[in-house]
Each structure stands twice: as structure tokens, then as C-alpha cells.
C-alpha positions as CSV (number, residue, x, y, z in Angstrom):
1,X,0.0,0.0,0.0
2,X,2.1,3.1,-1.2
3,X,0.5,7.0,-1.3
4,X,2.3,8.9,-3.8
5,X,2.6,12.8,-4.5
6,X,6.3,13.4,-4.2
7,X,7.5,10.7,-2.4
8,X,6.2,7.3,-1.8
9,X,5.6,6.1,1.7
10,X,5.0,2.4,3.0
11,X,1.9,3.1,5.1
12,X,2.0,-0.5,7.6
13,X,5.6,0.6,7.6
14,X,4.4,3.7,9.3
15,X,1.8,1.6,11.5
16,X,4.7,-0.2,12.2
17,X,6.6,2.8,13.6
18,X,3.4,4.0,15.3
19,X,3.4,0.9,17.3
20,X,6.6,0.6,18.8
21,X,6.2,4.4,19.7
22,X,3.6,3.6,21.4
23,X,4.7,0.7,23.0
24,X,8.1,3.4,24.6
25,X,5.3,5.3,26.0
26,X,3.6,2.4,27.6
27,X,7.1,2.2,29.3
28,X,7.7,4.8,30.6
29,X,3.7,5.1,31.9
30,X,4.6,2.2,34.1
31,X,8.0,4.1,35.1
32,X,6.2,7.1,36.4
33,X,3.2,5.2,37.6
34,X,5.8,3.1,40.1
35,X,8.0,6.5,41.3
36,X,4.9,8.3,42.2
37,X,3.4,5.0,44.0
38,X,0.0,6.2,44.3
39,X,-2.6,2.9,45.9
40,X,-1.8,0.7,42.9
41,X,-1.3,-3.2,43.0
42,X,2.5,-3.0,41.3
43,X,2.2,-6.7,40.0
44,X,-0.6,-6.0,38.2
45,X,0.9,-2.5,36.5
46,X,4.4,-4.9,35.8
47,X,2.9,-7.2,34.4
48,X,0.0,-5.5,32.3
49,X,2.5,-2.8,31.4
50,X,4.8,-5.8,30.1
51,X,2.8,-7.6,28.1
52,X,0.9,-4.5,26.8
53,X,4.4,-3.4,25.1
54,X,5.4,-7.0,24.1
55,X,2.6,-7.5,21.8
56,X,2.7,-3.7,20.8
57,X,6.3,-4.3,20.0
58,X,5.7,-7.6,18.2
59,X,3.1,-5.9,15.9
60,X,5.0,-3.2,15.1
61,X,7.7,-4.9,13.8
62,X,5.4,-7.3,12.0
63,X,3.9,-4.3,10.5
64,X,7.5,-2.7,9.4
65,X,8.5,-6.0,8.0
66,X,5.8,-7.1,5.7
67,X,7.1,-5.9,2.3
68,X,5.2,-3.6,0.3
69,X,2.0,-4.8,-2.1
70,X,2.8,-4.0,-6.1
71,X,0.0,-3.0,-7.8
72,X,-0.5,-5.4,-10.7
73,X,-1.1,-3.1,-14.1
């Protein structure tokens, strides 16, 4: 899947980047969840926080990966 003006772009390569962006800012949401310690059960922000950027991680890079579609003419 390619948009083209000027440039062409690889638009689940951009997914792809999305992901793992958001998956660094999952991180760090459980960093500064744990310093300011408010009446949260911690094993459950670990581990949710965890696996939340696993899988976001995992799909982003299946997303970059994938190679682009050709259009047939």
C-alpha cells in the first residue's frame, strides 16, 4: 500500500513505527506510575505494562517488515 505525491511512503511501515512508539510510552507510563506510587497493586501495572508493550512491539515490527504490495497493471 504506497501514497504517492512526491514521495512514496509504506503506510503499515508507518503503523509499524506508530506501534513501537507507542509501546516506549507504555514504558515509561509504568515508570512514572511506580516513582509516584499512588494505591496501585504494582504486580498488576508490571505485568499488564509488560505484556501490553510485548505485543505492541511484536506488531509493530510485524507491521515494518511485511514488504510492500505491487500494484498489478
Amino acid at each position: 500500500m504506497y501514497l504517492c505525491k512526491n514521495y512514496c511512503m509504506n503506510i503499515k511501515e508507518k503503523a509499524g513505527d506508530l506501534l513501537i512508539d507507542i509501546a516506549k510510552l507504555v514504558i515509561g507510563g509504568v515508570i512514572l506510575t511506580s516513582i509516584i506510587s499512588e494505591n496501585i497493586n504494582v504486580l498488576v501495572l508490571f505485568v499488564g505494562g509488560t505484556l501490553a508493550s510485548f505485543l505492541l512491539i511484536l506488531l509493530g515490527f510485524y507491521l515494518y517488515k511485511q514488504k510492500p504490495e505491487r500494484r498489478k497493471k
